[in-house]
OpenMM code with the backbone's topology and positions (N, CA, C; nanometers):
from openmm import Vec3, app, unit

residues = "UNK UNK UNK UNK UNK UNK UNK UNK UNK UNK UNK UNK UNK UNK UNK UNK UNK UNK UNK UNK UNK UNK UNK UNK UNK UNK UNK UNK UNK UNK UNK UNK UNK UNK UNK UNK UNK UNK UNK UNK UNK".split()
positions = [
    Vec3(-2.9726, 4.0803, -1.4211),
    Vec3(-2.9032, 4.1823, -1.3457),
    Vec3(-2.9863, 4.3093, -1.3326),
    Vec3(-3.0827, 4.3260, -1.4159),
    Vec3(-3.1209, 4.4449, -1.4103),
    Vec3(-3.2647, 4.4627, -1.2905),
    Vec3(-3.2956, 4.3213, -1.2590),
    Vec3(-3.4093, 4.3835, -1.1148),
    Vec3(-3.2686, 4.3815, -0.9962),
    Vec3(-3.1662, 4.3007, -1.0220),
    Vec3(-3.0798, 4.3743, -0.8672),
    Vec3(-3.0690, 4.4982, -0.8924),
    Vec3(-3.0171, 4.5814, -1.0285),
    Vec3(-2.9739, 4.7012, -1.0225),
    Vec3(-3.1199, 4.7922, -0.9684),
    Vec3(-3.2327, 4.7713, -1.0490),
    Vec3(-3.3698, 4.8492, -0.9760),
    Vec3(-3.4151, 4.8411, -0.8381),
    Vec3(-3.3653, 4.7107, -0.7697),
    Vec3(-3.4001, 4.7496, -0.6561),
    Vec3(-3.2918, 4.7247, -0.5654),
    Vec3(-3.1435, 4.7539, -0.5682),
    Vec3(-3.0350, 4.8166, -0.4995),
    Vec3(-3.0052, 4.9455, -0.5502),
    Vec3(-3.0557, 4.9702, -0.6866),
    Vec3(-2.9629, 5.0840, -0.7208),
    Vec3(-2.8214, 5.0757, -0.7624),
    Vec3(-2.8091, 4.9257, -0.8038),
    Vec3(-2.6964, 4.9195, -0.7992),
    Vec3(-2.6238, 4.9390, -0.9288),
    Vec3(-2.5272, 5.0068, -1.0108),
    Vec3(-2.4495, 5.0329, -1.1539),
    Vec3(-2.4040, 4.8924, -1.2113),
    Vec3(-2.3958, 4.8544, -1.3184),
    Vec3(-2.3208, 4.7080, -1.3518),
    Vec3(-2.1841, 4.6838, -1.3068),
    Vec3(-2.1362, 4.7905, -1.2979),
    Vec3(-1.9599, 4.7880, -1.2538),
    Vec3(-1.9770, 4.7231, -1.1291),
    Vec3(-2.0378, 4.7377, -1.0648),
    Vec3(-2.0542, 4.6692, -0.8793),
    Vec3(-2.1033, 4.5322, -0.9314),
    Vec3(-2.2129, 4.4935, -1.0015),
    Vec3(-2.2440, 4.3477, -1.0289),
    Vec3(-2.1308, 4.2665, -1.1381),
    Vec3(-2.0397, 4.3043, -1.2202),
    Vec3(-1.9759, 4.2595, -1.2912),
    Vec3(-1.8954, 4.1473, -1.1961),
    Vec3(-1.8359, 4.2175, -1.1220),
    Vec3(-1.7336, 4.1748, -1.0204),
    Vec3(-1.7731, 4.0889, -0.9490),
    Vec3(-1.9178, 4.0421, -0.9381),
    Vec3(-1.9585, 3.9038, -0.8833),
    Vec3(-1.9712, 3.7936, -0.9810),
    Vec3(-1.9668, 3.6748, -0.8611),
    Vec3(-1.9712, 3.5529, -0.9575),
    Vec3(-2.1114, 3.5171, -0.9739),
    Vec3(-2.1926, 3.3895, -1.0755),
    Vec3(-2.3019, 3.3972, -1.0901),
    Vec3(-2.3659, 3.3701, -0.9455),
    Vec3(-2.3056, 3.3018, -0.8879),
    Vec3(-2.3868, 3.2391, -0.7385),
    Vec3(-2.3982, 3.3562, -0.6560),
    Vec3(-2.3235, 3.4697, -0.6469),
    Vec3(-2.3402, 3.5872, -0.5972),
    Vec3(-2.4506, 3.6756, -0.6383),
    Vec3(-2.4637, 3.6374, -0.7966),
    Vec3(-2.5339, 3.7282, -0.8571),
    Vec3(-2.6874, 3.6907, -0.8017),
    Vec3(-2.7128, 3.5434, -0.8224),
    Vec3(-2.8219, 3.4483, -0.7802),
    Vec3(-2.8720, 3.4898, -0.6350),
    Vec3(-2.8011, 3.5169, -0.5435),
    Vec3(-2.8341, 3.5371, -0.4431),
    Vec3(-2.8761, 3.6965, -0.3783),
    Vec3(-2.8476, 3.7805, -0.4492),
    Vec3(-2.8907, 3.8858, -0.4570),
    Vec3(-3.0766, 3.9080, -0.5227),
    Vec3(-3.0228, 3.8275, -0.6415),
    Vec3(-3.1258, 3.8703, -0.7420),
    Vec3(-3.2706, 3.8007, -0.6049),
    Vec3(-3.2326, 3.6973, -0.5368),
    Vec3(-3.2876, 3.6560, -0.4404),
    Vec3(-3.3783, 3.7260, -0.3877),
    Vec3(-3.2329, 3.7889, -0.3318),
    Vec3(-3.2822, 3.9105, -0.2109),
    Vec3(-3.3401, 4.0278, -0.2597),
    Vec3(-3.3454, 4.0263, -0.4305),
    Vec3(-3.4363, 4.1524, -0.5043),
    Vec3(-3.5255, 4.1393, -0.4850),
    Vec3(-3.5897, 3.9842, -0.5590),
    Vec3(-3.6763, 3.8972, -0.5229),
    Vec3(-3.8183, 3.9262, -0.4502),
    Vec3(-3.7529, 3.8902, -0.2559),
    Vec3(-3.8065, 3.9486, -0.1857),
    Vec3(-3.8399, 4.0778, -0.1266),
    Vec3(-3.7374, 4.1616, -0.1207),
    Vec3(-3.7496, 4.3057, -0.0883),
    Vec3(-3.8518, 4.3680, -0.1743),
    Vec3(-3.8526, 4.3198, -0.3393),
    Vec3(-3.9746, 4.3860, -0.4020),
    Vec3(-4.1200, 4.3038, -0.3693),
    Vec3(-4.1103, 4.2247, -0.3108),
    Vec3(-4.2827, 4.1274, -0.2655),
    Vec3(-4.2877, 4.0606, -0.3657),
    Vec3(-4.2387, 3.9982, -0.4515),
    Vec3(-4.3076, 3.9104, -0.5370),
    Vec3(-4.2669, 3.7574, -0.4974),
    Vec3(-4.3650, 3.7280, -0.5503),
    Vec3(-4.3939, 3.5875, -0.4616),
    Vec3(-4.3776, 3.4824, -0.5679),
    Vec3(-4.4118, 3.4460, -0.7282),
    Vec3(-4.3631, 3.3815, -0.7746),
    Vec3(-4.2725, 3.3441, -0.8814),
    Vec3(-4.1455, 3.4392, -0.8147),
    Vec3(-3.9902, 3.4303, -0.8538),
    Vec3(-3.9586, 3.4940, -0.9764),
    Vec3(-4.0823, 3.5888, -1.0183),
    Vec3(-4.0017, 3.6918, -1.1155),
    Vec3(-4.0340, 3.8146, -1.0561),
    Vec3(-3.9579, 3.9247, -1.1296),
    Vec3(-3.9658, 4.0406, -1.1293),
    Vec3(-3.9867, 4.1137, -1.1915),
] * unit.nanometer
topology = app.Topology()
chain = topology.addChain("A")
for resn in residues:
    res = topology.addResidue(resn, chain)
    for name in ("N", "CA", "C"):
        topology.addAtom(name, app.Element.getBySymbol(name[0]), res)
């Protein structure tokens, strides 16, 4: 949770409230928005 929160900005109270597949798909989209290419952050 913590590269979605670094690169949305986002507080845990907003990620709590998702489910893991939500969470997964973000962390995704952290993922890419920060350029890294092989799947960590």
């Amino acid at each position: 949770m913590a590269d979605i929160a670094v690169v949305f900005h986002w507080a845990p109270p907003v990620m709590d409230a998702m489910d893991i597949t939500e969470l997964m798909e973000w962390r995704e989209q952290a993922r890419i928005r920060n350029g890294v290419e092989d799947g960590w952050i």
